[in-house]
C-alpha positions as CSV (number, residue, x, y, z in Angstrom):
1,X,-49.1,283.6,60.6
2,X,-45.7,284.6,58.6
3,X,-47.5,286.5,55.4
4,X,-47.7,289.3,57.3
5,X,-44.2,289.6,57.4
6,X,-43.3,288.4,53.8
7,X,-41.2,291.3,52.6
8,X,-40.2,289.8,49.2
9,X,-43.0,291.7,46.7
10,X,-44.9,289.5,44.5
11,X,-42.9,288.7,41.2
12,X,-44.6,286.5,39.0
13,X,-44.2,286.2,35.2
14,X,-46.5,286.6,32.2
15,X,-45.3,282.5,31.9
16,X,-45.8,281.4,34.9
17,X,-49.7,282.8,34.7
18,X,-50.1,281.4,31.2
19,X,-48.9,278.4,32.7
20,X,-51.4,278.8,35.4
21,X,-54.3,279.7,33.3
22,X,-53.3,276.4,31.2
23,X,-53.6,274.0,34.0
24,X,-56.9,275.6,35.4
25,X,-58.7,275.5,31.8
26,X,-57.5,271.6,31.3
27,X,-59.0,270.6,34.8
28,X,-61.7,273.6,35.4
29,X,-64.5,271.3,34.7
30,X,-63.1,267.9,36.4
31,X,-64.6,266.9,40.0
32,X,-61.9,267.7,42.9
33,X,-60.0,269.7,40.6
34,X,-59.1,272.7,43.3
35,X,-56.7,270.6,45.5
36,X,-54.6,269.4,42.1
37,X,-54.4,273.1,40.7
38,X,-53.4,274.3,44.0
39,X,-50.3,271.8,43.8
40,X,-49.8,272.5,40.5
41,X,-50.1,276.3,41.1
42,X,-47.7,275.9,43.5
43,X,-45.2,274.1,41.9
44,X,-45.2,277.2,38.9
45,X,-44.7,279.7,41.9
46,X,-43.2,278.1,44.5
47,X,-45.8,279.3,46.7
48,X,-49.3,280.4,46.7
49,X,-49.5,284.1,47.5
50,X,-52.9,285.8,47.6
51,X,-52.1,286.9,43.5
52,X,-52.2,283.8,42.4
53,X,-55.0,282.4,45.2
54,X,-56.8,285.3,43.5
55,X,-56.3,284.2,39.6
56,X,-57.7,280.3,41.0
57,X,-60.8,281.9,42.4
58,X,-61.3,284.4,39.7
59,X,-61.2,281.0,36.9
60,X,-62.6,278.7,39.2
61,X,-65.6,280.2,40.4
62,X,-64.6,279.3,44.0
63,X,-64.6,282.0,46.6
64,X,-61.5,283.1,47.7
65,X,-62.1,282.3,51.5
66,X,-62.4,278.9,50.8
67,X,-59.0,278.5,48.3
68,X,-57.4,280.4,51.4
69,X,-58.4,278.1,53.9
70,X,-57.3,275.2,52.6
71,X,-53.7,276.8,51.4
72,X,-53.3,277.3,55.3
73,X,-55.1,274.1,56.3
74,X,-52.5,271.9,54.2
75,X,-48.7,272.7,55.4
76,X,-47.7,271.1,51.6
77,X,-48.6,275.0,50.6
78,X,-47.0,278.0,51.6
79,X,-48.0,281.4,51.3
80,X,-44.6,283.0,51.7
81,X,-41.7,282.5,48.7
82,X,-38.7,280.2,49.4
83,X,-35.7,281.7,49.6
84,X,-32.6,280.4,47.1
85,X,-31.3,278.4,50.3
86,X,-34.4,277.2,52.9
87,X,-33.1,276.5,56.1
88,X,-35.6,274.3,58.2
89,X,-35.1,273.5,62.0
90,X,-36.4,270.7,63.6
91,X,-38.8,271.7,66.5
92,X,-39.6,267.6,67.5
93,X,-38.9,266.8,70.7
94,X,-35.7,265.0,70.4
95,X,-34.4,268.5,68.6
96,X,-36.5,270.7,71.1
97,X,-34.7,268.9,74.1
98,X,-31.4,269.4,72.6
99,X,-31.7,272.9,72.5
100,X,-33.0,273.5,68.8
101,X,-35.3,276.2,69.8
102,X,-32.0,278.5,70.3
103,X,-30.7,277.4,67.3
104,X,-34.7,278.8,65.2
105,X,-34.0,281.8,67.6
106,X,-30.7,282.5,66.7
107,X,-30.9,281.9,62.8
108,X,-34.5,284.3,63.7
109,X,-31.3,287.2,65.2
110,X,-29.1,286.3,62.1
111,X,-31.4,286.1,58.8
112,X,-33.3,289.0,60.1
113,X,-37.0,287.0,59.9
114,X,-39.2,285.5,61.4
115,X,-40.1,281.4,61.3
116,X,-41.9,281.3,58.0
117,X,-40.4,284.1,56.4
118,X,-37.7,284.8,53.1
119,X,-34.6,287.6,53.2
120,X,-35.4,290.3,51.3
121,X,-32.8,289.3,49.2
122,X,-34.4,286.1,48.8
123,X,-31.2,284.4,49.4
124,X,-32.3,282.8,52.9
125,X,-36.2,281.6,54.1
126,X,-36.6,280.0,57.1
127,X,-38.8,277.6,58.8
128,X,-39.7,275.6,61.6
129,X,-41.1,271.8,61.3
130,X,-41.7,268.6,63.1
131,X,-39.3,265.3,63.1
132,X,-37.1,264.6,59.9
133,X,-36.3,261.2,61.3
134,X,-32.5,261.9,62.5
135,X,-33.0,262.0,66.1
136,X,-29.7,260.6,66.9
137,X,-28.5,263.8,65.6
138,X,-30.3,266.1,67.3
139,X,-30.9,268.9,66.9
140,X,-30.6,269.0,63.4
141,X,-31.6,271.5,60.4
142,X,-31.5,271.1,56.9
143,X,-30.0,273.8,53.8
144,X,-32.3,272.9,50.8
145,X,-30.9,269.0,51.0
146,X,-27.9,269.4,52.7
147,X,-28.4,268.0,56.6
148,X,-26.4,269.6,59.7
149,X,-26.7,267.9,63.0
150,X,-25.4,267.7,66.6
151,X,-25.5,271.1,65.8
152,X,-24.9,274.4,68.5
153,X,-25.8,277.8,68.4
154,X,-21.8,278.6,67.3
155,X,-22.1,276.4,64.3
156,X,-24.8,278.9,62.8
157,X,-22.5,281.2,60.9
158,X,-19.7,278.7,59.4
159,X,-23.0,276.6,58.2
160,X,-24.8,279.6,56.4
161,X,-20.8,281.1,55.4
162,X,-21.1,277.9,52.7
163,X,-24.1,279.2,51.1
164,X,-23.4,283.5,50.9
């Protein structure tokens, strides 16, 4: 798992708890509310460190084992921050063939972290996931929206010059 190597410290805002506290007070009391104030937690954050997995159990009355196994059950949560610019690389097959596991390694060499981590900047995060669907252009990574394919381990620094 990536947390361990999370090296952005924990930054949240007297808002973004008020926020928080908000959204678990409106839904504390409604059936299957944990799953919805997880999403919503996350969306405040941008992730779900254990601070804020902490504040959930804490108002919930839900041990925090059980709000931390389904954070890293569902991949829709994170537990590391985002960086400014996420840069995701296909592992599918028609990527993997292609050669996109040189192209996580050597973004791994360039960044400075590992799959599942953020810069300590928090410029750059980068991860790892299955298919996006463009296997004619394999391999193929995104930045934020922004989609690079037929892609070779020599494109790497022009791509991530565009977003420094």
């Amino acid at each position: 798992m990536g947390s361990q190597n999370n090296t952005v410290p924990f930054a949240g805002t007297r808002e973004q708890e008020t926020a928080l506290l908000k959204i678990i007070s409106d839904h504390k009391d409604d059936k299957g509310a944990l799953m919805p104030i997880l999403q919503k937690a996350q969306e405040i954050y941008g992730y779900l460190p254990i601070e804020v997995q902490t504040i959930i159990s804490d108002e919930m009355n839900v041990p925090l084992e059980k709000i931390y196994g389904i954070v890293t059950f569902y991949s829709q949560f994170s537990l590391n921050p985002k960086g400014k610019y996420n840069v995701s690389v296909c592992l599918g097959t028609a990527c993997y063939v292609k050669g996109s596991g040189d192209i996580s390694s050597k973004l791994q060499e360039m960044l400075g972290v590992s799959d599942g981590s953020c810069t300590k900047d928090g410029k750059f995060s980068l991860e790892s996931c299955r298919c996006i669907g463009a296997c004619g252009l394999a391999p193929v990574m995104t930045v934020n929206d922004d989609v690079y394919g037929k892609l070779s381990v020599d494109d790497l620094e022009g791509i991530l010059a565009k977003y420094v």
